[in-house]
C-alpha positions, 0 to 999 in steps of 0.5 A: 421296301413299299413302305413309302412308295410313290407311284408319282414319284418313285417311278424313273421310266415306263417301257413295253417289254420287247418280246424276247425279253417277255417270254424269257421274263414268263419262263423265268417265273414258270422256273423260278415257280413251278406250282404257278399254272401257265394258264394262271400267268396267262390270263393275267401276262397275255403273250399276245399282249404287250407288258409293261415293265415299270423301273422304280427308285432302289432299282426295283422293276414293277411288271404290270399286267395289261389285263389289270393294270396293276403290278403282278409281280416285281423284282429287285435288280436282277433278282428273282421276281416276287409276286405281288400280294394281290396276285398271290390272292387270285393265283393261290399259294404257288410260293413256299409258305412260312408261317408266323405266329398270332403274336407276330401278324400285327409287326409284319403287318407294319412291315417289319421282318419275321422273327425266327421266333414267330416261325419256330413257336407254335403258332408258326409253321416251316412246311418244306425244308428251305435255303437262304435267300428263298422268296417265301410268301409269310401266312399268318396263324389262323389266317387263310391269305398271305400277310407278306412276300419276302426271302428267307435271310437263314436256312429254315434248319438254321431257324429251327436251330437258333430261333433268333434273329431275322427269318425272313425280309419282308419285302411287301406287306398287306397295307404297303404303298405297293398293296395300295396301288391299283388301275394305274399306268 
């Protein structure tokens, strides 16, 4: 998805969020993520603080943190929000975890989605029972920070069953264009 990503040029608009719409966005990720501590998403989305909302190309919306001037999390249409790969390495696993094979680290790490393979074999890990569509962030065998964020395309009991095809979509990636980013407005 941030494979190509142009901040100059991908960028539509830049807006402050309203308030209402702010409280209900850090509720949503409260919700949507309940292993994420209030204070973790305090200290990087101030209530006190404006935060600006970034809309993007394939209507994606950055939500930037004023306190670091980078995006913190981002969302596709009207979808869940995702953390950034950055933020996930400050605030800790908050997300569900998959993981993929030492096999599979160097395609993921391309950008390339996770094979039901990866996550079946071995190497790879399915912790918790998940549905399709789930934002899961992708560990790597032997590795202790996440590789990718992404959604599962099947159910982790439909991965176990076939071990074929797509698991996962990968969405952003160490090494992306979106990774790349930082101290930008």
């Amino acid at each position: 998805m941030f494979k190509n990503f142009d901040p100059t040029a991908d960028i539509s608009s830049t807006a402050p969020a309203k308030s209402s719409a702010q409280r209900a966005m850090t509720q949503k990720i409260l919700q949507q993520y309940p292993k994420l501590s209030e204070d973790a998403l305090e200290a990087v989305l101030p209530k006190k603080q404006s935060i600006n909302l970034v809309k993007c190309k394939d209507h994606v919306t950055l939500v930037m943190s004023p306190v670091l001037n980078e995006p913190v999390f981002f969302q596709i249409r009207d979808g869940p929000f995702y953390p950034t790969l950055k933020f996930l390495h400050r605030a800790g696993n908050f997300m569900p975890i998959l993981g993929v094979d030492k096999g599979g680290i160097k395609f993921v790490l391309k950008g390339a989605d996770v094979f039901c393979a990866g996550i079946t074999s071995a190497g790879g890990s399915i912790p918790e029972p998940l549905g399709a569509e789930e934002p899961v962030m992708v560990m790597g065998e032997g590795k202790e920070l996440p590789l990718a964020v992404g959604f599962t395309k099947v159910s982790t009991d439909e991965m176990k069953a076939t071990s074929q095809g797509v698991g996962i979509t990968n969405l952003h990636h160490i090494g992306d264009d979106l990774w790349r980013v930082s101290n930008w407005k």
